[in-house]
N, C-alpha and C positions, 0 to 999 in steps of 0.2 A: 393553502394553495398560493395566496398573494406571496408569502414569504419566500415560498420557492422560486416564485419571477423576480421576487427583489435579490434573493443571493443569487440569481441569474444573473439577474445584470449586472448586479456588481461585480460580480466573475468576471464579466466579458469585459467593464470598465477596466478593472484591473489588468485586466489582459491588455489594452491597448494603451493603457498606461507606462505598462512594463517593455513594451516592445518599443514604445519612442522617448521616453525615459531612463530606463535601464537596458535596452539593446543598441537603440541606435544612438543616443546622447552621447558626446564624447565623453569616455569614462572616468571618474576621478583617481586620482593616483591612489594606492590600496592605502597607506600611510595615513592622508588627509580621512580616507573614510573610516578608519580605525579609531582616528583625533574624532571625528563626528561622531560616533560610535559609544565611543568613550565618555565626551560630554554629553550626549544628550538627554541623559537622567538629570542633571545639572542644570543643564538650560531650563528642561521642562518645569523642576521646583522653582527658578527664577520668573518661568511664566507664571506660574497659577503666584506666587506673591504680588507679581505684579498687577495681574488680573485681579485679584482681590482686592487690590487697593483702587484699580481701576472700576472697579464694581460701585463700590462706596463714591467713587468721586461723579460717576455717572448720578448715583442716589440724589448725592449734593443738587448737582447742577437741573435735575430733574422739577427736585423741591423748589429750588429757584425759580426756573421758571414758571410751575404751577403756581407761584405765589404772585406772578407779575403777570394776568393773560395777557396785557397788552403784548408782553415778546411773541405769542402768536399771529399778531395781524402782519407784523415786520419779518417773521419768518416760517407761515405756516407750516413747512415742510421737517421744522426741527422734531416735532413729536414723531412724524415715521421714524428720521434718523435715529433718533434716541431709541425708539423700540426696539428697529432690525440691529442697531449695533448694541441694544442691553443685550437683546435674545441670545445675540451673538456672542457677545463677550461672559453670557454664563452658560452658554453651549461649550464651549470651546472650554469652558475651566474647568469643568466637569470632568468633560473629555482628556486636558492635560493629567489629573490627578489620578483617574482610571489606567492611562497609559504607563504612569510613574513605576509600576510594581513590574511591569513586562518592560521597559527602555532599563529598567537595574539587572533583570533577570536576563537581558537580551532575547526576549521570547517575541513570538507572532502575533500577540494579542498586544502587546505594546506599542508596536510598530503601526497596529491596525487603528488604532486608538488615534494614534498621529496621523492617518490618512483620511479618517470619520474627520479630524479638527480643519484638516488640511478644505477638505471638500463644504465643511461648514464656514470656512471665510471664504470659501469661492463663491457660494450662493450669496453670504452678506454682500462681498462686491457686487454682485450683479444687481440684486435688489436695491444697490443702493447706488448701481451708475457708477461704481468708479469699476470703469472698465479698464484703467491702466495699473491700477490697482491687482484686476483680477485678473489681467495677461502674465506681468510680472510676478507682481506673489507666489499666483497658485502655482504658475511654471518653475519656477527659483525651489516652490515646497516639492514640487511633486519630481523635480529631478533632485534633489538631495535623500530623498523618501526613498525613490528605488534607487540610485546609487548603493544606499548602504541595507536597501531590503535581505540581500545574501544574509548577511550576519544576524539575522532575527530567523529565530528556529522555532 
């Protein structure tokens, strides 16, 4: 029963997503969303490399720190950060590598995959106060997302 109120709401997110997003946004020319279209299996393997490497580099800096506690009296707040943005950064890699099979196949479950990632750094922004962050971003993602949603079947 809980999952039927969660693909609820997410319907109906979606739905209000799509209406000031993709109906009332000003539209992208068909061409550029074609060009986005086209890359976006591209970009995504250059995320998850990147993310990978970003994974390990978080590790590093982690180990670091554990090994110096004094950097917690001078920045208590850095172990939240570290958490919400590891959680985040292997949420989100996951998600890119899941989505890789449907952004090549142009399918719905690829696309959905990129919307899951989309809404997983909106929550990291807010949990972590960059609220300019998660104005811009999430909006910049989630108007390029339904711009070129038509094209995933």
């Amino acid at each position: 029963m809980a999952n039927t109120k969660q693909a609820a709401n997410l319907s109906q997110l979606d739905g209000v997503l799509n209406t000031y997003f993709g109906q009332k946004a000003p539209a992208l020319p068909a061409n550029i969303k074609q060009i986005l279209v086209q890359f976006a299996p591209w970009l995504a393997v250059l995320g998850v490399v990147f993310s990978v490497y970003a994974i390990f580099g978080l590790m590093r800096t982690q180990a670091i720190i554990n090994s110096m506690p004094i950097a917690y009296a001078y920045a208590p707040q850095a172990g939240y950060t570290m958490l919400v943005s590891g959680a985040s950064l292997v949420i989100n890699t996951v998600l890119l590598v899941l989505a890789l099979k449907g952004l090549f196949a142009k399918t719905k479950p690829g696309w959905m995959f990129m919307f899951y990632a989309t809404l997983v750094n909106a929550v990291s922004s807010l949990l972590m106060l960059n609220i300019v962050g998660l104005i811009i971003g999430t909006g910049l993602s989630f108007y390029i997302l339904y711009q070129v949603k038509s094209y995933y079947k």
